[in-house]
N, C-alpha and C positions, 0 to 999 in steps of 0.2 A: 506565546498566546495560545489557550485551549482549542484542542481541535476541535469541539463540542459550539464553538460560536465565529461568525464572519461581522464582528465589528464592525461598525461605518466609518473608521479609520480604513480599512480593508477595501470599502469598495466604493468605485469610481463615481465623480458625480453622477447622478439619475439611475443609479444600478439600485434596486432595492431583492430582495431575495422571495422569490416565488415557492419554493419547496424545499426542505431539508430531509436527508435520512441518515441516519450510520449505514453505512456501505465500506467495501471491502475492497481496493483495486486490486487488479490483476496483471501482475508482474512477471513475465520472464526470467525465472533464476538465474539462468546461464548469462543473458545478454543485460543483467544486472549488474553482474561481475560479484554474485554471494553464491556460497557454496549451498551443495543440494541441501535442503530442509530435513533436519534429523530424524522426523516424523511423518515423513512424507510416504509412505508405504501405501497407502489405498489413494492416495489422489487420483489415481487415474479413473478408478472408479465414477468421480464425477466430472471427468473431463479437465482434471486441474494437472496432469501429469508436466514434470517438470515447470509448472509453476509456485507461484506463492498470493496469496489473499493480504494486500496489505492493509490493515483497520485503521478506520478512520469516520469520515462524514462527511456526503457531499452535500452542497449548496447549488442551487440551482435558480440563478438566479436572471432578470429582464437582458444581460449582456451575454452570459459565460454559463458553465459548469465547471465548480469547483470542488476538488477535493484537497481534505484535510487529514494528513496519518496522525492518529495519538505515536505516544512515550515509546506505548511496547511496542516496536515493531524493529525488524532489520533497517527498514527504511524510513526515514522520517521526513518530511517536510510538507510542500502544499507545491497544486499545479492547477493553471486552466486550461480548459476546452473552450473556447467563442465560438456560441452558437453560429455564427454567419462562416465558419469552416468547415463546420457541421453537415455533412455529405447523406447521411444514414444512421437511424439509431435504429436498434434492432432485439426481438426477444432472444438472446443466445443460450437458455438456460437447458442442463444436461441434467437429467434425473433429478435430483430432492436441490438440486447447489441452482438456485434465482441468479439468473445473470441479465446486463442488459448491455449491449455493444455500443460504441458512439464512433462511427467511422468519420476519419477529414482525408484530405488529399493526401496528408506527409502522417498520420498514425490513426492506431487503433486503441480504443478504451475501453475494457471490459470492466463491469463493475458487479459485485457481486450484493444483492439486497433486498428486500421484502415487497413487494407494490409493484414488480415489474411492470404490468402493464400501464398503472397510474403513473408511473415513473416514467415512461417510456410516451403518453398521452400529452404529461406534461413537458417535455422537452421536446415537442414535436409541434406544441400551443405555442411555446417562448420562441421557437425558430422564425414560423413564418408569423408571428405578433412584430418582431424585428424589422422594421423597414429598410429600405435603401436608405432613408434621410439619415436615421438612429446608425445605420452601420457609421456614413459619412462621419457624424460627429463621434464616436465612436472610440476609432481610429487615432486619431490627436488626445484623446482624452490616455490611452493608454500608452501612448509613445512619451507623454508628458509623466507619468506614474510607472512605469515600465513593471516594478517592485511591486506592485499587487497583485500581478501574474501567477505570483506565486515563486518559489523557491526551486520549487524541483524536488526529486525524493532524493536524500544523500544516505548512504550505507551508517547504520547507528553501531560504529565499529563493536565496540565491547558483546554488542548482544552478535554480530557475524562472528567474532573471537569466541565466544561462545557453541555456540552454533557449531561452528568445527570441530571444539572438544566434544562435542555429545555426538557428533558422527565418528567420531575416533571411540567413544567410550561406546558406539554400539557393534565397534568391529569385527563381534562375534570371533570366526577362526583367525580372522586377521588382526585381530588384538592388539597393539605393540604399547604393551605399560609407557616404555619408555618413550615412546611418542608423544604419550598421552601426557604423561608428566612432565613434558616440557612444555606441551601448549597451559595446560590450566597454572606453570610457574608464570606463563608470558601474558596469563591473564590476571597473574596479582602484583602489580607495581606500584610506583607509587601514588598513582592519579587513582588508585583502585581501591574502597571503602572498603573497611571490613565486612557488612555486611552483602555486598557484590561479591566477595570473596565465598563468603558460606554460601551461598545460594549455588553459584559453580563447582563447588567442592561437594554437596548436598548432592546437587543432581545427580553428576559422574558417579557418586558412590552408589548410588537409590539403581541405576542404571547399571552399574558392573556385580550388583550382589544380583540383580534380578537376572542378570546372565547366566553367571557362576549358578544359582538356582537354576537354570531349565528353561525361564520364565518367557 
């Protein structure tokens, strides 16, 4: 299903979607279990050091906040936030990079997007619009659907296999060809398209001649 739309196959009786935007969550590389991001050299600059922005679109709807990662990303899937968990949402934005927080008892959600403060207006209007009665019903409704909660973000292996090679092929003095030439072998089998192949073999190249230059 595209991550650009929440179907009404997708959501619960009487849920209808109050606001949508492309937003970006924010993932912990380490405690994601994906290796550091091969271009990840200035993150810290905006506050993103040892994370990762994964793309996508959330939905923000009379029950929940929902996010949706598109194709490209290390991580792919969909997860909710229910607003009656919903402890604090917050401006957390650090220099030019718009973020907005969404704290609950058991996690943290950082999302990274445009409209922060309308963003942040409107899931603050959907909270307390949320009754006691609506939680009650609520409840049963998603214990009965459990599956539209969403998936959870799962590692989009090929693109983390990746991702390794191009931290290998940026290894400057620590370089080891042969390294390197076993991971981008281990990324062309036989589940692996030709053109998946050139794109891996393209970058690493584009990458070790700009070394080998200076660059």
């Amino acid at each position: 299903m595209s991550f650009q739309s929440l179907p009404p196959e997708d959501l619960f009786p009487g849920e209808h979607i109050v606001l949508q935007k492309n937003a970006n969550a924010v993932i912990d590389v380490r405690e994601s279990g994906l290796s550091r991001f091969a271009f990840d050299d200035l993150m810290w600059l905006v506050g993103m050091d040892g994370k990762e922005a994964i793309g996508g679109r959330a939905f923000l709807t009379n029950y929940r906040l929902v996010f949706k990662a598109h194709s490209v990303n290390r991580m792919r899937g969909s997860f909710s936030v229910f607003l009656p968990a919903v402890l604090d949402v917050r401006n957390s934005s650090v220099a030019v990079t718009r973020k907005a927080t969404l704290t609950t008892a058991l996690q943290e959600l950082t999302l990274v997007l445009w409209g922060v403060p309308r963003f942040i207006d409107a899931v603050r209007t959907a909270c307390t619009t949320l009754g006691a009665e609506q939680v009650r019903q609520l409840i049963p409704l998603v214990l009965a659907e459990p599956w539209k909660a969403g998936d959870g973000l799962k590692t989009a292996v090929r693109l983390e296999q990746l991702n390794r090679v191009l931290n290998m092929a940026r290894g400057g003095a620590e370089f080891d060809a042969e390294r390197l030439a076993a991971a981008v072998a281990g990324l062309i089998d036989g589940s692996c398209g030709r053109t998946d192949t050139a794109v891996v073999l393209g970058v690493v190249d584009l990458l070790r001649s700009a070394y080998r230059g200076g660059l």
